[in-house]
C-alpha positions in Angstrom: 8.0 26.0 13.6 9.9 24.1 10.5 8.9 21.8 8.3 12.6 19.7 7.7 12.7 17.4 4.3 14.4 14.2 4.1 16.3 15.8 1.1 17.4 18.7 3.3 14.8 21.4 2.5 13.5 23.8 5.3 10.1 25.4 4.8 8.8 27.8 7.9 5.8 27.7 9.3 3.0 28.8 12.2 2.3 26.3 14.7 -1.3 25.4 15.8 -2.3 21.8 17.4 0.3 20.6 19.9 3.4 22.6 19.6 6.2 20.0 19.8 8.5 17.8 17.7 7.4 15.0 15.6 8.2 13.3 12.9 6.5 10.8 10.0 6.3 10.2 6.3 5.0 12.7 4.3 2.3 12.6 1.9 -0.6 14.5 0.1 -4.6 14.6 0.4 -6.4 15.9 -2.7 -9.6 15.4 -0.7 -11.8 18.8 -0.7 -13.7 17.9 2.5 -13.9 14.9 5.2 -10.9 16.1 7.5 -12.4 14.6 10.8 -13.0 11.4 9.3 -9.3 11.4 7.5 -7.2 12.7 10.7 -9.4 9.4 12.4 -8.7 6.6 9.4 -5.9 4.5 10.8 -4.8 3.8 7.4 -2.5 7.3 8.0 -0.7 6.0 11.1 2.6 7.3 11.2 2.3 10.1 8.3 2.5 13.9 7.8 0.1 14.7 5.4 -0.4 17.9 3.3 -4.0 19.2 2.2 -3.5 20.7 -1.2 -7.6 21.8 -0.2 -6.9 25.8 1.2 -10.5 25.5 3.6 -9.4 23.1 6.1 -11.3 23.7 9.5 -13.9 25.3 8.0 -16.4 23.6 9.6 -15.1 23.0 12.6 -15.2 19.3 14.0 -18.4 17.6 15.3 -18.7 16.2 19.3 -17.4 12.8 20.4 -21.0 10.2 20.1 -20.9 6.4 20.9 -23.3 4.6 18.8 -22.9 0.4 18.6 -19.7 0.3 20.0 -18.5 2.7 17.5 -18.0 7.0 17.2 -20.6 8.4 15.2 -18.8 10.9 13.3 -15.3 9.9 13.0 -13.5 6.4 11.9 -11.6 5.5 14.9 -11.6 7.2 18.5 -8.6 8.8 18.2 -6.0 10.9 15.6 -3.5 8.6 14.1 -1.5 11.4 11.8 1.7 12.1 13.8 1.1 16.1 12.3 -0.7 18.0 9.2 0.0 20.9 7.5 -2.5 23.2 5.7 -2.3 26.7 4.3 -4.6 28.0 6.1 -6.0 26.3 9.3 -9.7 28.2 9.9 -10.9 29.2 13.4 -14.1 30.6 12.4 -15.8 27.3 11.5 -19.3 26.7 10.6 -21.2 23.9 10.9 -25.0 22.4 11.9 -22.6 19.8 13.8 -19.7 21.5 14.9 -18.6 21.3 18.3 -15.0 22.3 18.2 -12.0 24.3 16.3 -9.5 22.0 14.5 -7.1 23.6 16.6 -8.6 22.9 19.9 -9.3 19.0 18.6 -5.7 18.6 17.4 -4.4 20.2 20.8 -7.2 17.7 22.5 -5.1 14.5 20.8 -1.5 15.6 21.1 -1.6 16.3 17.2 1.0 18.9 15.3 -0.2 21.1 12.7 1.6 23.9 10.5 0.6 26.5 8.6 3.0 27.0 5.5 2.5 29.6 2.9 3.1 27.3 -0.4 1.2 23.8 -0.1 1.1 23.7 -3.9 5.0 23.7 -4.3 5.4 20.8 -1.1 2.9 18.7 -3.4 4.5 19.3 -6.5 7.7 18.5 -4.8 6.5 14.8 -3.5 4.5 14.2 -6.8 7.9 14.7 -8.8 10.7 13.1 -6.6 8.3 10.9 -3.9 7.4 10.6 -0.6 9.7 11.3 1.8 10.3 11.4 5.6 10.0 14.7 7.4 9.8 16.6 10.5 8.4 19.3 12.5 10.3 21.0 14.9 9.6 24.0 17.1 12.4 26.5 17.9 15.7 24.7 19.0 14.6 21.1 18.9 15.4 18.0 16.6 14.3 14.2 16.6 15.5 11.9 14.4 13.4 11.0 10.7 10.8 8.4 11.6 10.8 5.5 8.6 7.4 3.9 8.7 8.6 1.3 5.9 10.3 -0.4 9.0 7.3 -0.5 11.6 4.9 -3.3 11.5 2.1 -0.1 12.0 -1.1 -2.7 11.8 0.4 -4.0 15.0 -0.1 -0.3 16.4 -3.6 0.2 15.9 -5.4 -3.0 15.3 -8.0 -3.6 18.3 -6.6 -6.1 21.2 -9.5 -7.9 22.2 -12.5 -10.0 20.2 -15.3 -7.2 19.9 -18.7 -8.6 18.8 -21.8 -6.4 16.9 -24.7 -7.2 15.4 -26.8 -10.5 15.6 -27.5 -10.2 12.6 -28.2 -14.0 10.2 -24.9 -14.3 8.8 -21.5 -14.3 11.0 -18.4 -12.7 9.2 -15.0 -12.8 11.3 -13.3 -9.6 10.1 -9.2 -9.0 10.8 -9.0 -5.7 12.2 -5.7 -4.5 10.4 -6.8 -0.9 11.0 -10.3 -1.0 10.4 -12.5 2.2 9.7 -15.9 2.4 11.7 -17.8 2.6 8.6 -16.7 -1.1 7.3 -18.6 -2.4 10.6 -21.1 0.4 9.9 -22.0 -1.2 6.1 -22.0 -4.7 7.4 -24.7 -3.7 10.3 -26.8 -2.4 7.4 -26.4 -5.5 6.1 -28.1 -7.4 8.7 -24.6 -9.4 9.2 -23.1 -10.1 12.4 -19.4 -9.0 12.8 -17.1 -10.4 14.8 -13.9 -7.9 14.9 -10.5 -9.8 15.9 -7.3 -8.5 16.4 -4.3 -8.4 13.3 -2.6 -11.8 15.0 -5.3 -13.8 16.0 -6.0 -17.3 14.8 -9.4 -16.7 13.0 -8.8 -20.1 11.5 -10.2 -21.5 14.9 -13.7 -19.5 14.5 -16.7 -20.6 13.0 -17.8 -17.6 10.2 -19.7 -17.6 7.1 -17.4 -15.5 5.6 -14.2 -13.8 6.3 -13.1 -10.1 5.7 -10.2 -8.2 6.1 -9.9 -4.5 6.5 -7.8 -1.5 5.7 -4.8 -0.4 7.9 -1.4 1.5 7.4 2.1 0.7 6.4 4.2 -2.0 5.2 2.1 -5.2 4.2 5.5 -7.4 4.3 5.6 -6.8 8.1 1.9 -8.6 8.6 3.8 -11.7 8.9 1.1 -13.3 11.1 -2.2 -12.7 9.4 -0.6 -14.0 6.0 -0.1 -17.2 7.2 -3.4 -17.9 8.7 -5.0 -16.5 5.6 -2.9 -19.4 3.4 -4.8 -21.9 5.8 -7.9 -19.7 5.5 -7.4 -20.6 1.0 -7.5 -24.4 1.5 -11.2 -23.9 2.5 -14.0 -22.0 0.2 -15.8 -20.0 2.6 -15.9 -16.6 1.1 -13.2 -14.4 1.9 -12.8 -10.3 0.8 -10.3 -7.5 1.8 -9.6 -4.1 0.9 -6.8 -2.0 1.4 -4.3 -3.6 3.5 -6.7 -6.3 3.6 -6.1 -6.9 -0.2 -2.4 -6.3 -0.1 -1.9 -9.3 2.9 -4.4 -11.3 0.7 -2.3 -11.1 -2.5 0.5 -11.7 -0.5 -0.6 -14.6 1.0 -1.2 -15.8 -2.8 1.8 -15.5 -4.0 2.1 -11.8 -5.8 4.8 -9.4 -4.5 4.2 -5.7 -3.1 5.8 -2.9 -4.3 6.2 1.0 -2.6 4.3 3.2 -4.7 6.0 6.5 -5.8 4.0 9.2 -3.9 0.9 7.1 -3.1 -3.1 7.3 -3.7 -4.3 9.6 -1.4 -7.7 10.9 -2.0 -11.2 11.0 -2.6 -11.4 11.0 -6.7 -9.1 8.0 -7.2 -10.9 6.4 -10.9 -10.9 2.8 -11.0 -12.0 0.4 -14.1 -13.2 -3.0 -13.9 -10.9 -5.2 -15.9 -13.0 -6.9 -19.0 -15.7 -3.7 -18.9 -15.7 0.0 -19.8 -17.1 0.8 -15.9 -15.0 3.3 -14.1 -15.5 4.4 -10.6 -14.0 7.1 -8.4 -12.9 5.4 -5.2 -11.6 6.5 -2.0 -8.2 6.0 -1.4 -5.1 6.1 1.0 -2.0 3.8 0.4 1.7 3.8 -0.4 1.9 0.6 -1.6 0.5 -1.8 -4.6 0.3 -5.0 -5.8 2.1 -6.2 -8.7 0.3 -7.5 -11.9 2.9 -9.5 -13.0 3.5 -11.5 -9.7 0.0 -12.4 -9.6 -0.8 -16.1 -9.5 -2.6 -17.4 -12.7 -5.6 -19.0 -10.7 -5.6 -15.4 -9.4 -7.0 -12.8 -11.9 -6.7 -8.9 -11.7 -10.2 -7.4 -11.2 -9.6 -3.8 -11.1 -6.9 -1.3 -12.2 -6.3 2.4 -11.3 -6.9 4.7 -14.4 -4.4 7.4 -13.7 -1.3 5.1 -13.5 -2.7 1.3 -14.4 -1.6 0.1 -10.8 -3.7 -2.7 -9.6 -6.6 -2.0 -7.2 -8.2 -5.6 -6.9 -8.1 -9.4 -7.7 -10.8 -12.2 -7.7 -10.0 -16.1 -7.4 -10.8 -17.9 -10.1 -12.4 -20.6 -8.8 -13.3 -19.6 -5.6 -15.1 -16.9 -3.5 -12.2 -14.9 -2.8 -11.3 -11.4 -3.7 -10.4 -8.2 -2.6 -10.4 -4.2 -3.8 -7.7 -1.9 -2.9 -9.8 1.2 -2.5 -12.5 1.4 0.2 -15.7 0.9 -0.7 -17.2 1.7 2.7 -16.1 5.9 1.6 -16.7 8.1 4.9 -15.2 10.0 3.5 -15.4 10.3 -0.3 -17.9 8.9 -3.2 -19.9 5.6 -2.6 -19.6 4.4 -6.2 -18.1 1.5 -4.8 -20.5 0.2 -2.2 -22.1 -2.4 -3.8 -19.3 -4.6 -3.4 -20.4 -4.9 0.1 -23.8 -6.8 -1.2 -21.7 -8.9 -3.6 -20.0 -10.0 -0.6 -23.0 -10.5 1.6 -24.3 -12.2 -1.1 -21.6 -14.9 -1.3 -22.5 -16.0 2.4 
């Protein structure tokens, strides 16, 4: 199989997964373990993405398990990478849990992989010059590049029906944009009811004690229709948070102005201060684009920024309860540092 660059380059590789063409935007994972719950995040809908980790597979993947509504071990039911590429893919896994290969799950969910000999040189590669679009082509094949800047992706795997959990006290409507089971996971904890809606529906119509908006994939521009309910959603003060996508769409819908991050944050060690404090945290992460500091409205302020490369990663309202991060609190996988930003939520309601 080969790996075929946007800027030309040809790398080849050993299939494993489905064997057939694909093709998405290629990024890197620093992440040393959490594959299952990665390949499931629908935050990497529409990518290629490259584990600079060499033990990939190692321990195997753990059985489907329905638990409230939700899979037990994995973010979402399904695979949203188009294809990944490791150095090594392992078939002797070992695991308390493990049910399956990597290779047998990827085959299981139409998913591409590739072996390639050199993941340190493709990272270097896309950490110098940027993301770029690839594909993957077994022998005598070819597909056009697949640009993900142009797809409204949230539309692809936000939910399409109202799906209720919980009874717990409080009621929070939350905008699934390409939410991760563990958001609805932290909330259940929580003793809060959730009610998950889909990226386009009028939430402005529901009763809620608070409203939340999750992570999800692509270009925030494209979220044309949750932006404007969230600008009716400001002229009220019920509490409102977002993370992610959720906090791109919700400095959008202030005012600010996105921006396409050079190669992305993609990992589990992404450090984060608080703006005013000397408190740094190591997030979770996964997104190509940012917010921009300067195109933040003045009744808006920045709350957090990103300590390798002073990007913003949150904003709070000045005078009311909104605000939003744009790591993921919620982890699965990756440190928990962040978590109690879920009870300063809760605790707004």
């Amino acid at each position: 199989m080969q790996l075929v660059l946007e800027d030309g380059s040809i790398i080849e590789g050993k299939s494993f997964g489905a064997n057939k063409a694909t093709s998405g935007e290629l990024i890197f994972n620093t992440g040393m373990v959490g594959y299952p719950e990665t390949l499931t995040d629908p935050s990497y809908y529409g990518q290629v993405l490259v584990f600079t980790y060499p033990l990939i597979g190692n321990y195997g993947v753990p059985a489907s398990q329905i638990q409230d509504q939700m899979e037990v071990f994995f973010e979402s039911s399904k695979i949203h990478l188009k294809a990944i590429i490791v150095t090594k893919v392992t078939e002797r896994y070992s695991h308390w849990n493990a049910y399956e290969s990597l290779d047998k799950w990827l085959k299981k969910h139409d998913v591409v992989g590739i072996e390639i000999e050199d993941t340190r040189s493709l990272t270097k590669k896309l950490s110098s010059r940027g993301t770029q679009k690839c594909k993957l082509l077994p022998s005598n094949e070819d597909i056009p590049f697949y640009d993900l800047a142009k797809e409204n992706a949230v539309a692809k795997v936000s939910c399409q029906d109202v799906i209720a959990y919980g009874n717990g006290a409080k009621r929070i409507v939350l905008i699934d944009l390409g939410c991760k089971n563990n958001i609805i996971r932290s909330f259940l904890k929580r003793d809060v009811s959730v009610v998950r809606v889909p990226w386009n529906y009028d939430f402005t119509k529901e009763k809620y004690d608070g409203l939340f908006l999750s992570n999800g994939p692509g270009n925030p521009v494209l979220v044309t229709e949750t932006i404007q309910y969230l600008k009716e959603a400001y002229t009220h003060d019920k509490p409102i948070f977002g993370i992610c996508m959720g906090h791109q769409l919700m400095a959008l819908a202030a005012g600010a102005k996105a921006y396409k991050l050079k190669f992305g944050h993609h990992s589990q060690n992404q450090p984060c201060i608080q703006v005013g404090t000397k408190k740094n945290y190591i997030t979770s992460q996964n997104h190509n684009y940012a917010i921009d500091d300067t195109s933040i409205p003045m009744v808006w302020r920045p709350w957090f920024f990103n300590a390798n490369d002073g990007s913003n990663e949150g904003i709070q309202h000045a005078n009311k309860p909104f605000s939003s991060v744009q790591f993921h609190p919620e982890a699965s996988p990756g440190p928990v540092d962040a978590n109690f930003l879920f009870d300063h939520f809760v605790k707004q309601l």
